[in-house]
Backbone as CSV, one residue per row, in Angstrom:
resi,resn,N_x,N_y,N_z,CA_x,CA_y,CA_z,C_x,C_y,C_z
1,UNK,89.761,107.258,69.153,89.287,105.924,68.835,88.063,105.946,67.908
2,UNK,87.428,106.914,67.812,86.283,107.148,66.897,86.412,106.846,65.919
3,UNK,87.741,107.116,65.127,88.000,107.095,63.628,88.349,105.905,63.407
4,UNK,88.691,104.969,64.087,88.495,103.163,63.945,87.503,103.322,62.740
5,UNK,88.080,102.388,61.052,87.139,101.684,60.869,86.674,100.503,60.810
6,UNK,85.689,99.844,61.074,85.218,98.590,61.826,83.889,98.367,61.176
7,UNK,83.626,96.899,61.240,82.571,96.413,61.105,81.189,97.222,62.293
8,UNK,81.400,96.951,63.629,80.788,97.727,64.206,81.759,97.979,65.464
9,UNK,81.072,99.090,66.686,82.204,99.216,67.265,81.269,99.812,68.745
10,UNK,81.660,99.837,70.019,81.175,100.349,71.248,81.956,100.482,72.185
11,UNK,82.014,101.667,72.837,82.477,101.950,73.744,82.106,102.511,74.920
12,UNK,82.744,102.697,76.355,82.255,102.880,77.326,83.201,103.051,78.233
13,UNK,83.464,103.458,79.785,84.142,104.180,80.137,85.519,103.827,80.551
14,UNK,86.088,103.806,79.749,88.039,103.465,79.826,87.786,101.889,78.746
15,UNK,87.137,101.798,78.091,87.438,100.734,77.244,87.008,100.926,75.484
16,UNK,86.825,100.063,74.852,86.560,100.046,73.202,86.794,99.113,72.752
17,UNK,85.828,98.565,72.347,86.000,97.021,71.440,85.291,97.396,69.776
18,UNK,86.046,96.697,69.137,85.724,96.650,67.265,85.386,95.537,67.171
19,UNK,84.440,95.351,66.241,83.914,93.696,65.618,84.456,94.492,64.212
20,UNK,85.543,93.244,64.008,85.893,93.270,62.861,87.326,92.984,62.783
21,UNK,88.257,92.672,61.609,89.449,92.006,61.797,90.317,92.348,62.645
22,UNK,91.294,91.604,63.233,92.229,92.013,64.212,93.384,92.909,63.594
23,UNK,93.880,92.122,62.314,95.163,93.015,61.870,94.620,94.753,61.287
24,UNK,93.492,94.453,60.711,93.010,95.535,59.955,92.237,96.568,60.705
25,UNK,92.040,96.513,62.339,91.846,97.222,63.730,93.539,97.561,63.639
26,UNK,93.996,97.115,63.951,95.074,96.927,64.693,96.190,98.062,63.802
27,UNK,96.310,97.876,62.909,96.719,98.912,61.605,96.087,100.860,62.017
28,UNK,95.180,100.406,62.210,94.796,101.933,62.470,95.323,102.188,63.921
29,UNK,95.751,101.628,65.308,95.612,102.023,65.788,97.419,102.788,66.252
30,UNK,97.389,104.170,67.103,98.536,104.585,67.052,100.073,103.621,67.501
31,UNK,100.843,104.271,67.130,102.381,103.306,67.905,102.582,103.586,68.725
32,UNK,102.911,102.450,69.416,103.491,102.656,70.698,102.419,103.229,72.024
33,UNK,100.851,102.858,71.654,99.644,103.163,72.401,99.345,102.142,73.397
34,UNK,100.047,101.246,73.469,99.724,99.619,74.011,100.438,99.832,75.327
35,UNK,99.910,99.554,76.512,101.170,99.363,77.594,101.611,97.586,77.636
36,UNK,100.375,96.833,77.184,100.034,95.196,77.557,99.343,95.102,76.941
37,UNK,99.389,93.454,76.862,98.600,92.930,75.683,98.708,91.350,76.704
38,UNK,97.497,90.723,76.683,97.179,89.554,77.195,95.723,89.000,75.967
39,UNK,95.968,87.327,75.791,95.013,86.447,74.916,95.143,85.096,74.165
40,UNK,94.418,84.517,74.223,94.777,83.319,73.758,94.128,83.691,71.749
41,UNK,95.450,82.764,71.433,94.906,82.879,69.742,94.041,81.778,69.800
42,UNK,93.155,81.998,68.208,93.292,80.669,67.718,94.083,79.552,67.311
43,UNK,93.886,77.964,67.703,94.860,77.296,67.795,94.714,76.948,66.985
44,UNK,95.568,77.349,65.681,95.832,77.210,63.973,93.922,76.843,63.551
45,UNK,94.086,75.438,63.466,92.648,74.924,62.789,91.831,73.648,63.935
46,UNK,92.216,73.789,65.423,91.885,73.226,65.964,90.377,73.125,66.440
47,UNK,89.762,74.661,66.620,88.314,75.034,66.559,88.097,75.792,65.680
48,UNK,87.174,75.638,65.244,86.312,76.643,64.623,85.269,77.759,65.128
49,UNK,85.342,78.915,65.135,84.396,79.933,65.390,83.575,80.229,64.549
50,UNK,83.847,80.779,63.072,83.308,81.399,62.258,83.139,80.679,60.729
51,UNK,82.593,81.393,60.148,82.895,80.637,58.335,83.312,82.206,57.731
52,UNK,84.197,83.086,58.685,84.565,84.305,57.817,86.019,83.965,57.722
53,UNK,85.927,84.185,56.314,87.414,84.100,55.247,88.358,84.986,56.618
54,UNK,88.187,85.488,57.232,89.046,86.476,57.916,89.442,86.038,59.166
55,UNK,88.488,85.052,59.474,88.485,84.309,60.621,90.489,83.412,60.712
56,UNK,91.272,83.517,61.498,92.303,82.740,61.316,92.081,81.329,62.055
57,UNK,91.050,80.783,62.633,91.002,79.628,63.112,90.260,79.024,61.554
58,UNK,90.088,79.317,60.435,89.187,78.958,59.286,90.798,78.744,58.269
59,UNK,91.920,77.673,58.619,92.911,78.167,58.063,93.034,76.516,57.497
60,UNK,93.844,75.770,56.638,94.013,74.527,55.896,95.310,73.579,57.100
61,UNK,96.208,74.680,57.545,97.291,73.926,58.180,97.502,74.508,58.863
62,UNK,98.690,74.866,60.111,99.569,75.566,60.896,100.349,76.597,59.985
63,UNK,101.012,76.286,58.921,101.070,76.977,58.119,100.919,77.921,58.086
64,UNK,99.573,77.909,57.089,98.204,78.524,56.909,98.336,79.641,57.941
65,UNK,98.015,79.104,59.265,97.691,80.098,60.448,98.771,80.955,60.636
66,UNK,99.898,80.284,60.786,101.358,81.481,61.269,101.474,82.750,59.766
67,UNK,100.855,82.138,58.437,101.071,83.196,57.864,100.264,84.513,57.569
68,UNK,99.269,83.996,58.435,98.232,85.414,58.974,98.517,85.760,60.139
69,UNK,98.667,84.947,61.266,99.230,85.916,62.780,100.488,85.922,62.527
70,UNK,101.426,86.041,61.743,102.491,87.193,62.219,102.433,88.721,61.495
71,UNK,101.434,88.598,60.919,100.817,90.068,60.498,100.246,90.893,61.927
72,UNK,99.872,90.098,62.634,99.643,90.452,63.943,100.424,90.792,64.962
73,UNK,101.627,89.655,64.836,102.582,89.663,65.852,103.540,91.062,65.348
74,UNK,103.226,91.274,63.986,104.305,92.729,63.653,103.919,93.687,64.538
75,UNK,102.167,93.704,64.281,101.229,95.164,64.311,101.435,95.584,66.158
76,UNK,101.105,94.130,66.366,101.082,94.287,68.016,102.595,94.798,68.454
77,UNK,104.271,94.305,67.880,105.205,95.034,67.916,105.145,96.852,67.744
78,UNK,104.856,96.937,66.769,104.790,98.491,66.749,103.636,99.098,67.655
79,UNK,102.526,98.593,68.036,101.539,98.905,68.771,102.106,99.419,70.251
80,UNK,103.203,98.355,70.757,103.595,98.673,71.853,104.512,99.252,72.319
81,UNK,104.388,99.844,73.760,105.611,101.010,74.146,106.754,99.620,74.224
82,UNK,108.413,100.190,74.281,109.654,99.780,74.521,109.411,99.244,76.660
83,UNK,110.060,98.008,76.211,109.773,97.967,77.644,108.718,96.954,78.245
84,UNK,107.570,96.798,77.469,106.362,96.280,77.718,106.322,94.907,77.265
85,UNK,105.163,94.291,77.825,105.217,92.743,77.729,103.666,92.632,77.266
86,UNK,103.820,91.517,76.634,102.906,90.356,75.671,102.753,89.312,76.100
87,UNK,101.672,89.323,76.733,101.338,87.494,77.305,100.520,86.587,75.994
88,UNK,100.892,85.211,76.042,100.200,84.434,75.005,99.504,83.063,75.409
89,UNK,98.414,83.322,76.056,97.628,81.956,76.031,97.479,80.909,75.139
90,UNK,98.821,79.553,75.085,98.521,78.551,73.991,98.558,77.343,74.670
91,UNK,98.520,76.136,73.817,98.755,74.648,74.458,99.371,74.346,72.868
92,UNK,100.164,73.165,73.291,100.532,72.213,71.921,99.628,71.358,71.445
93,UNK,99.303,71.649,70.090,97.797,70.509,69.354,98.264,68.824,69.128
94,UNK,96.883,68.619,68.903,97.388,67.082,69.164,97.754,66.781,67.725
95,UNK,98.274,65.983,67.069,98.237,65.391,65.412,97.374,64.188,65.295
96,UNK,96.313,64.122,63.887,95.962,62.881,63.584,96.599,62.100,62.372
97,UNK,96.554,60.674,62.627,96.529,60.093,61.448,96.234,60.267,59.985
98,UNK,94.737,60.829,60.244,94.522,60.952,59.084,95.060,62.461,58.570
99,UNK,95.394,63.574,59.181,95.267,64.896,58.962,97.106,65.139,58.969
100,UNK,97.522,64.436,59.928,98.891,64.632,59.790,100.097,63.228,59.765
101,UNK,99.142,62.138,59.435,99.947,60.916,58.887,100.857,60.246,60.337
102,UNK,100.205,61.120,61.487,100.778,60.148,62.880,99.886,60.535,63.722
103,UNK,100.117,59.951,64.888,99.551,60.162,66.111,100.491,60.899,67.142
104,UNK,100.281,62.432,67.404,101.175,62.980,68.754,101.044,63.776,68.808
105,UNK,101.996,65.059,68.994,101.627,66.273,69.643,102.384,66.867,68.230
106,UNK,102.098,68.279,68.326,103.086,69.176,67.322,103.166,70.453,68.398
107,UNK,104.227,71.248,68.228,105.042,72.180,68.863,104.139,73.753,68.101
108,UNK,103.176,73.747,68.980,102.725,75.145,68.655,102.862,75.988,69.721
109,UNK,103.088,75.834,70.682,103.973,76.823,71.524,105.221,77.157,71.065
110,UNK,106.710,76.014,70.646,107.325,76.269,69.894,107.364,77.321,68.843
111,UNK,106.594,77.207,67.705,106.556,77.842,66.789,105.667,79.325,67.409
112,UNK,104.961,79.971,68.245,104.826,81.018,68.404,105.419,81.861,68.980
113,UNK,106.646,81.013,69.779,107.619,81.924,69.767,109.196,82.128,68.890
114,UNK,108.868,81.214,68.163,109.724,81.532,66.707,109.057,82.689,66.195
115,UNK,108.002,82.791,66.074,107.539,83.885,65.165,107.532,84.938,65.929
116,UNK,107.383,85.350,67.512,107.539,86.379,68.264,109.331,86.429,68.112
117,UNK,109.769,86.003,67.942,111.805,86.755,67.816,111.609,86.919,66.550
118,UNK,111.153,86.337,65.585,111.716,86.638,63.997,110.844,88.202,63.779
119,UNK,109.922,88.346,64.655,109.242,89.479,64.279,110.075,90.739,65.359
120,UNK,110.971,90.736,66.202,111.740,91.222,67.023,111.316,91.834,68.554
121,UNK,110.505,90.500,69.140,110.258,90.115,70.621,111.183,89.593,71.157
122,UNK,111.729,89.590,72.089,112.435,88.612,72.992,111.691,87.944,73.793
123,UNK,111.995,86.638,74.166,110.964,85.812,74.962,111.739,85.918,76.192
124,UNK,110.483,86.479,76.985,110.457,87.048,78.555,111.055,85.393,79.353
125,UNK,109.381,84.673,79.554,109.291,83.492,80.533,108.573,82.573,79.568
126,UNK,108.419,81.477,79.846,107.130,80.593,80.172,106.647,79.933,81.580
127,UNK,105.298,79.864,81.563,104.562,79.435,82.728,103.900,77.860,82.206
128,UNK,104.429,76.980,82.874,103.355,75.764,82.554,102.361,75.640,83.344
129,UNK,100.570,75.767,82.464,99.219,75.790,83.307,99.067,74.285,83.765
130,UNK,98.721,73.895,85.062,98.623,72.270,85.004,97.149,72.510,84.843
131,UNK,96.197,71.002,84.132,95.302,71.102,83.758,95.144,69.226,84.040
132,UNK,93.848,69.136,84.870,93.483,68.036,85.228,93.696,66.786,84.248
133,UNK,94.805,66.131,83.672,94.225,64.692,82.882,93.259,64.050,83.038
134,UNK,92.142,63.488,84.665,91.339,62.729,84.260,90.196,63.560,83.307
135,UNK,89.921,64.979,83.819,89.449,65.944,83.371,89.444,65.784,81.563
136,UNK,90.913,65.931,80.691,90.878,65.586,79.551,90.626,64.465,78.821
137,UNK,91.064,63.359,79.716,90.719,62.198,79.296,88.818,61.909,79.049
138,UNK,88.698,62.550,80.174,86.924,62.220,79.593,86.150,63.188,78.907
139,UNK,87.006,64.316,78.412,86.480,64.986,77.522,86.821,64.542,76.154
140,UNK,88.252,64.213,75.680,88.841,63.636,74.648,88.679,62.791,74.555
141,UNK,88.786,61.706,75.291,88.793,60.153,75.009,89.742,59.430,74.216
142,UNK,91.173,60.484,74.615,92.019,59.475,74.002,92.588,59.185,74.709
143,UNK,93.422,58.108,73.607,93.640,56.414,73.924,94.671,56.887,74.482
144,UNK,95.516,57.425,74.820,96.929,57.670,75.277,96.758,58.381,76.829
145,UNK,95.609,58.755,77.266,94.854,58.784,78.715,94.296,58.322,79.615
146,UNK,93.540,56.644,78.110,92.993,55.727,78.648,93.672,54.618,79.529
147,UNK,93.526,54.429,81.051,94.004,53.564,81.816,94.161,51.669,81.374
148,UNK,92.944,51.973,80.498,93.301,49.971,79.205,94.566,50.449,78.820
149,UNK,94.759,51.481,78.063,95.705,51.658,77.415,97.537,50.837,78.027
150,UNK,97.583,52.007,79.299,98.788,51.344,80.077,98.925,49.708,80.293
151,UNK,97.726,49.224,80.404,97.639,47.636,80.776,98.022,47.131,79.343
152,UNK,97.209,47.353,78.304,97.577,47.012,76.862,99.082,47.357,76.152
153,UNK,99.462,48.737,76.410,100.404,48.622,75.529,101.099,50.114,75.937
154,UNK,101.646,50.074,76.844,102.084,51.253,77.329,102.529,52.585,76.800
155,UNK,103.663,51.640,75.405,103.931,52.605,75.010,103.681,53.699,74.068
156,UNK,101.798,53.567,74.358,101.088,54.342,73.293,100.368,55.397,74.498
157,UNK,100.689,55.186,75.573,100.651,56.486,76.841,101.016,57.384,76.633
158,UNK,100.835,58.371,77.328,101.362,59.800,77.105,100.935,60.653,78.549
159,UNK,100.972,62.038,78.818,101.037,62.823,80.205,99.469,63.301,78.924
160,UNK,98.535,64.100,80.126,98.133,65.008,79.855,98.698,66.816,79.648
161,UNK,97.860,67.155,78.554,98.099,68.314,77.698,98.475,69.861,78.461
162,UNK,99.363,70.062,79.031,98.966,71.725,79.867,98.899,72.736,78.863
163,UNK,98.091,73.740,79.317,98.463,75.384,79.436,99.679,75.745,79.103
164,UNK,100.068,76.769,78.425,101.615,77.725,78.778,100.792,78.947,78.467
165,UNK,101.419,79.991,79.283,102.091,81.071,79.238,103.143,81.423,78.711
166,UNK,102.847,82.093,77.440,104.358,82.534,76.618,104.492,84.556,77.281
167,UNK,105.115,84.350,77.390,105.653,85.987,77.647,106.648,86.752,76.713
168,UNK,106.482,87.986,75.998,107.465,88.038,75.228,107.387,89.930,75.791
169,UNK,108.850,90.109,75.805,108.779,91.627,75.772,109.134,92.803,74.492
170,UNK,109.033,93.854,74.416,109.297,94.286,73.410,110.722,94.941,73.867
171,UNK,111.919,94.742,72.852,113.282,95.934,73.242,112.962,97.174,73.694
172,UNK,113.776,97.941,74.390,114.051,99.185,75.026,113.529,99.170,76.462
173,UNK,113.683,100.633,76.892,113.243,100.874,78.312,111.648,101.009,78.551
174,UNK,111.632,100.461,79.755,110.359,100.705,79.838,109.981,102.245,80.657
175,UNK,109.978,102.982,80.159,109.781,104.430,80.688,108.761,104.250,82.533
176,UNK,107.623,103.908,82.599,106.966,103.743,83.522,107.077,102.066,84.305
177,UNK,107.601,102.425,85.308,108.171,100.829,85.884,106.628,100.479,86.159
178,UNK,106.857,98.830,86.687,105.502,98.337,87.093,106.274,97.947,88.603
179,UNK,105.438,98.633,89.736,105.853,98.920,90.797,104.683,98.393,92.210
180,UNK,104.777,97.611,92.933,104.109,97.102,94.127,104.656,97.545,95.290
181,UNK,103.555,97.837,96.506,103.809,98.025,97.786,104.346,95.751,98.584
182,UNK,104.541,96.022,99.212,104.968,94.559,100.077,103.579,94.422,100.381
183,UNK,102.581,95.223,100.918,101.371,94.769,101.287,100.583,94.522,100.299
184,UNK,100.261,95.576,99.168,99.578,94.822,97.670,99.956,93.460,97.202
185,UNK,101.663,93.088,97.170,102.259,92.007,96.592,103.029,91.177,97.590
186,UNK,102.453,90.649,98.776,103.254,90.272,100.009,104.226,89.006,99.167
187,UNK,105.410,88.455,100.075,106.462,88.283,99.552,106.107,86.593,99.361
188,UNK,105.092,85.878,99.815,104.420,84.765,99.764,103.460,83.831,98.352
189,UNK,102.959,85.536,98.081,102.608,85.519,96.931,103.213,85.505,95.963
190,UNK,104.682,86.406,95.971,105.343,86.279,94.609,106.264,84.933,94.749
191,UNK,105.981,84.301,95.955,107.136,82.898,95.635,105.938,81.823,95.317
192,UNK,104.877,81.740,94.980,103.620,81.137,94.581,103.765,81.268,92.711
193,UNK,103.764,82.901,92.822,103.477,82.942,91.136,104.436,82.876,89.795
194,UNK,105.761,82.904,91.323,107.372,83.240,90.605,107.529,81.387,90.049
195,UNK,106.535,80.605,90.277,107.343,78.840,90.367,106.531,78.778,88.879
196,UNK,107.406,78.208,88.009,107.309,77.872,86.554,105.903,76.814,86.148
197,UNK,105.555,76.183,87.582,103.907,75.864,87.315,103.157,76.666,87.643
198,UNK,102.322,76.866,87.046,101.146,77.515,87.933,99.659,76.257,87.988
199,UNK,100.080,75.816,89.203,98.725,74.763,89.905,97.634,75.239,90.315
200,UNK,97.221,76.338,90.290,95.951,76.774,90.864,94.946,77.963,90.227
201,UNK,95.403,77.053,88.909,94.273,78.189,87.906,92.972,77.707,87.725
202,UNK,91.958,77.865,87.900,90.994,76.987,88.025,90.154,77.193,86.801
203,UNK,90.346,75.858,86.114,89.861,76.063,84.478,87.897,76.326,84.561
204,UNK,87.593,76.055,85.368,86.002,76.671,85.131,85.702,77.782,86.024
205,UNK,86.414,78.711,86.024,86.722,79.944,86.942,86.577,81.040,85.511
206,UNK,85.461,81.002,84.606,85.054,82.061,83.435,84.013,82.271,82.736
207,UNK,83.935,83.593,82.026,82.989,83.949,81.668,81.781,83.287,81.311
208,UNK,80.866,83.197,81.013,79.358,82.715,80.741,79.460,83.385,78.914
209,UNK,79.721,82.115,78.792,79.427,82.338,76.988,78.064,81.928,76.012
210,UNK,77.704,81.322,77.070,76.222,80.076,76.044,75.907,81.455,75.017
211,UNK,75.216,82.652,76.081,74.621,82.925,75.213,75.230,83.874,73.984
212,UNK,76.475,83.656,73.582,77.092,84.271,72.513,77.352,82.858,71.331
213,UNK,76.718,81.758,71.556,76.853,80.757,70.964,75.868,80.779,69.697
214,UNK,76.381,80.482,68.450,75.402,80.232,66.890,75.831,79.075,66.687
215,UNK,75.025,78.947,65.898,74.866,77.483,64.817,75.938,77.414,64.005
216,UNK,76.470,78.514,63.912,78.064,78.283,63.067,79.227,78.354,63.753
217,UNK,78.845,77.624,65.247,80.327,77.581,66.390,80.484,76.322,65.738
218,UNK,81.055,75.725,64.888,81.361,74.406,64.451,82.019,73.842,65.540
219,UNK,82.666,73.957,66.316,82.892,73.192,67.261,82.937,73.451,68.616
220,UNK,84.087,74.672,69.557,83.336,75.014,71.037,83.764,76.400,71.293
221,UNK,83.520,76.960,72.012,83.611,78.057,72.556,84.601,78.107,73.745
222,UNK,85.947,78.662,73.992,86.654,78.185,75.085,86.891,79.924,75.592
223,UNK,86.531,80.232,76.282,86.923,81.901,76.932,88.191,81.823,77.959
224,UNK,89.066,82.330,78.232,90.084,82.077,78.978,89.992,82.647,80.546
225,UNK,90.785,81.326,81.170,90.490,81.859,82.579,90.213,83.256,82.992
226,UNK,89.572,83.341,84.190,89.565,84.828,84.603,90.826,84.949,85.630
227,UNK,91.470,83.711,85.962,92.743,83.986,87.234,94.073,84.116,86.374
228,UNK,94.138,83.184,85.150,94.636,83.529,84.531,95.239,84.768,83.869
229,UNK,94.165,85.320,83.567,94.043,86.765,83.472,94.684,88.091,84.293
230,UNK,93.853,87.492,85.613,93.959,88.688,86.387,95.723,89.030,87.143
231,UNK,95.779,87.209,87.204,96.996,87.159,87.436,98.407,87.544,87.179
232,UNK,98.393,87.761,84.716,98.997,88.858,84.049,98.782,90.054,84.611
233,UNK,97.796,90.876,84.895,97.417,91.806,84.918,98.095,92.212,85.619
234,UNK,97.950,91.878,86.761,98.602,92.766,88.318,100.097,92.792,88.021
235,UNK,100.871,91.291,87.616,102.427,91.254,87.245,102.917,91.838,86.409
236,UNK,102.496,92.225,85.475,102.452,92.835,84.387,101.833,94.219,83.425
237,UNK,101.080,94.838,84.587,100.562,95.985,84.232,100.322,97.027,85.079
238,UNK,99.975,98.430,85.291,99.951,99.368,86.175,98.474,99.678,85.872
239,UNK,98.060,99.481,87.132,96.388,100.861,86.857,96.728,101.641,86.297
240,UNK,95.314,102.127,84.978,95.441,102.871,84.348,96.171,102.748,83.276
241,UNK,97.371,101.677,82.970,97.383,101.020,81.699,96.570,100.652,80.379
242,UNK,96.854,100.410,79.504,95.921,100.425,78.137,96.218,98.986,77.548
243,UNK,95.400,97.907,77.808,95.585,96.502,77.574,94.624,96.401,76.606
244,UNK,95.439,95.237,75.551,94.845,95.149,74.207,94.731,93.818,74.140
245,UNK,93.842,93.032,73.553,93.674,91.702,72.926,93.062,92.176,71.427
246,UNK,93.635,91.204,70.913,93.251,91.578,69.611,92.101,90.231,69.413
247,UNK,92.071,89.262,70.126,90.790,88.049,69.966,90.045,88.398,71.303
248,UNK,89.121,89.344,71.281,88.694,89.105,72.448,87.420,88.372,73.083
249,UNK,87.211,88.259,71.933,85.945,86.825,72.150,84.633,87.234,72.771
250,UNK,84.410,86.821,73.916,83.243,87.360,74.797,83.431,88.328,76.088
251,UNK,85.023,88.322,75.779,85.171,89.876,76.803,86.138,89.856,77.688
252,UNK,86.713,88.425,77.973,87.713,88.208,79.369,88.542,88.865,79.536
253,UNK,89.211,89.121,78.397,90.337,89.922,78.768,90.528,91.338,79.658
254,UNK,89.393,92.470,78.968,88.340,93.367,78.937,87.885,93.405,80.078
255,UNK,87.075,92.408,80.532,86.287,91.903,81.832,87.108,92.288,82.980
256,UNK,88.442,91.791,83.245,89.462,91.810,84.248,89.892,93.125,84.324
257,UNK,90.722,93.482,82.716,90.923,94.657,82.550,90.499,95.973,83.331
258,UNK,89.020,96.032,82.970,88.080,96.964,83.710,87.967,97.113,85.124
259,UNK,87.627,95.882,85.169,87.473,95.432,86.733,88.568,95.810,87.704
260,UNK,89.754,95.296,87.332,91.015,95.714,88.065,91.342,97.248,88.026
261,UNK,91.138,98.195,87.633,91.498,99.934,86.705,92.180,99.830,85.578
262,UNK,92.216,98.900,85.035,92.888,99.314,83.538,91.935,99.965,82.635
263,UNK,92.390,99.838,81.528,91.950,100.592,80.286,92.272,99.445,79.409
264,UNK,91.213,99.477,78.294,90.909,98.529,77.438,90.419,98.540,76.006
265,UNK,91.060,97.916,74.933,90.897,97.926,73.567,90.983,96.492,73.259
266,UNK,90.270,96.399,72.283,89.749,94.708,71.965,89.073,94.650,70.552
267,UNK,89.818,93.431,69.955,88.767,93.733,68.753,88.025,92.299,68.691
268,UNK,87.499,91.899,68.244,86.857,90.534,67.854,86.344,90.278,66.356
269,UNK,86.291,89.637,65.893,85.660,89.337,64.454,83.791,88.693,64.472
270,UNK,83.780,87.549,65.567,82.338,87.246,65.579,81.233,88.315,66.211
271,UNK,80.532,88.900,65.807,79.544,89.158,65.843,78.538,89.047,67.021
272,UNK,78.257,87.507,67.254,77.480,87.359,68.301,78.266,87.708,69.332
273,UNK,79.512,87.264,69.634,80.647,87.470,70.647,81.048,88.727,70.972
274,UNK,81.000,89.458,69.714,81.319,90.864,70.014,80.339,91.797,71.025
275,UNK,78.726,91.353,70.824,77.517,91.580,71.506,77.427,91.403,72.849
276,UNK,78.323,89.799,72.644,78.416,89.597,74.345,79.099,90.082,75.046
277,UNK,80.535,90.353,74.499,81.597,91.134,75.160,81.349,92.804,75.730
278,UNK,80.408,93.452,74.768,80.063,94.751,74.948,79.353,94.559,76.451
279,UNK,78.412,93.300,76.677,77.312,93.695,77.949,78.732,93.116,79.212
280,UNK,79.188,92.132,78.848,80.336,92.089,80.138,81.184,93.161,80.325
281,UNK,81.714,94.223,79.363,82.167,95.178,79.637,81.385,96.268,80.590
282,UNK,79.832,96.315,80.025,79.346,96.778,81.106,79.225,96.780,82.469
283,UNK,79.067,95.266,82.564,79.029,94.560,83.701,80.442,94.506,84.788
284,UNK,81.409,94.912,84.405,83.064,95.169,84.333,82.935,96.368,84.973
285,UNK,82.673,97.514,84.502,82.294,98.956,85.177,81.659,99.083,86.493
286,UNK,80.692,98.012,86.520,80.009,98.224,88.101,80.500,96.908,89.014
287,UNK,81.356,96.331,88.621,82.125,95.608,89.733,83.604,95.632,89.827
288,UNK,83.845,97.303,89.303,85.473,97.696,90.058,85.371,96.870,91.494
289,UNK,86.283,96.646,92.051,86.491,96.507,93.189,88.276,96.305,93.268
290,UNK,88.602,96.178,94.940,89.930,95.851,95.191,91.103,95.333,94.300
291,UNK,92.301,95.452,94.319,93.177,94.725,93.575,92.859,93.287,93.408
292,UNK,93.171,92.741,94.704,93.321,91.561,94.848,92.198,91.146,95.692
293,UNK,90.691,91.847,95.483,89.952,90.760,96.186,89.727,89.532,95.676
């Protein structure tokens, strides 16, 4: 991992994170080195992180965005062993008037897994995250949440926005099964995580980001659950596995990773984030504990 070249780079014991582009990390690193891969992208041009040209949330359209992450979605293909799975933290964006000439949703879950088969993934599952509406409604304040709304004119209502879980696997065998005792994975639990919602992710259940925050977060900082997370992890990976995010932001992925016995590679592009992610990785090392405490 030394010979990474990177903007800057740190490591520490069973992990390695790069500040610096994802595809152009990702290029150097060997085939077929990946056991898992768990992360949420950027959602095309919905936030902003950075003002680096390299940045893919810094993109004009959806477009725009799919024609830089499937440079990703290739790399991460060859990255990984036959057999292995790709989790994808997304939601569908909203459309505006002015930006997209209506008011509604557009299919960006859809389209990321068009681009995971055209790049030659098969799509595993999806998981729908439920996520509080009154919760969005008073963060968004839109009209299609607002309770006037239904009294006024109904049919400008709508459900609140969930979570998915995209899952995609890569063809062939998977040489090393992913294997549970009945007591690690009692049979209660997997009829909880096996149901196509998942109700009990608890969206302020993550990392502490403030202080990886600059003046050029143009808009917010969102780190992804930690149950979320941990929850791929165990279904989807073996201690001692080598889990990759290629956005890893302020560390979550990493964070769990560690914490649980995996092994960990991560790249990030921001800077301040990358800083922060290095001290939670630390912090990751001295609170191994249990599978499933």
């Amino acid at each position: 991992m030394n010979t990474i070249q990177s903007l800057n780079s740190a490591t520490g014991e069973n992990w390695a994170i790069y500040n610096g582009d994802c595809v152009e990390v990702a290029k150097q690193l060997p085939s077929e080195s990946i056991d898992f891969s768990v992360y949420s992208p950027p959602f095309a041009n919905l936030y902003t992180y950075s003002d680096s040209v390299a940045d893919m949330g810094n993109c004009a359209n959806d477009d725009e965005f799919f024609e830089q992450y499937n440079f990703l979605i290739r790399e991460k293909f060859r990255l990984t062993k036959p057999g292995r799975l790709s989790c994808v933290h997304c939601m569908d964006l909203p459309s505006t008037k002015n930006m997209h000439g209506y008011i509604g949703r557009r299919d960006f879950s859809g389209r990321i897994i068009k681009a995971h088969e055209d790049a030659g993934w098969i799509f595993h599952c999806r998981v729908t995250v439920w996520k509080d509406p009154v919760v969005e409604m008073q963060r968004t304040k839109a009209m299609g949440l607002l309770h006037k709304t239904i009294k006024k004119d109904s049919s400008k209502s709508r459900m609140g926005n969930p979570d998915y879980l995209l899952v995609f696997v890569k063809p062939g065998t998977n040489l090393e099964p992913i294997t549970h005792t009945p007591e690690e994975f009692p049979v209660d639990q997997w009829q909880q995580w096996a149901s196509p919602v998942w109700m009990d992710i608890k969206q302020t259940n993550v990392l502490n980001g403030r202080d990886a925050r600059t003046d050029k977060d143009e808009k917010h900082i969102c780190p992804l659950q930690l149950d979320f997370i941990h929850r791929c992890l165990i279904m989807w990976s073996n201690k001692g596995d080598v889990v990759f995010s290629p956005f890893t932001g302020i560390g979550s992925e990493g964070f769990q990773a560690i914490k649980y016995g995996r092994k960990f590679i991560g790249t990030e592009l921001k800077e301040s984030y990358f800083k922060q992610a290095v001290l939670f990785m630390d912090k990751a090392v001295t609170e191994k504990g249990d599978l499933f405490q």
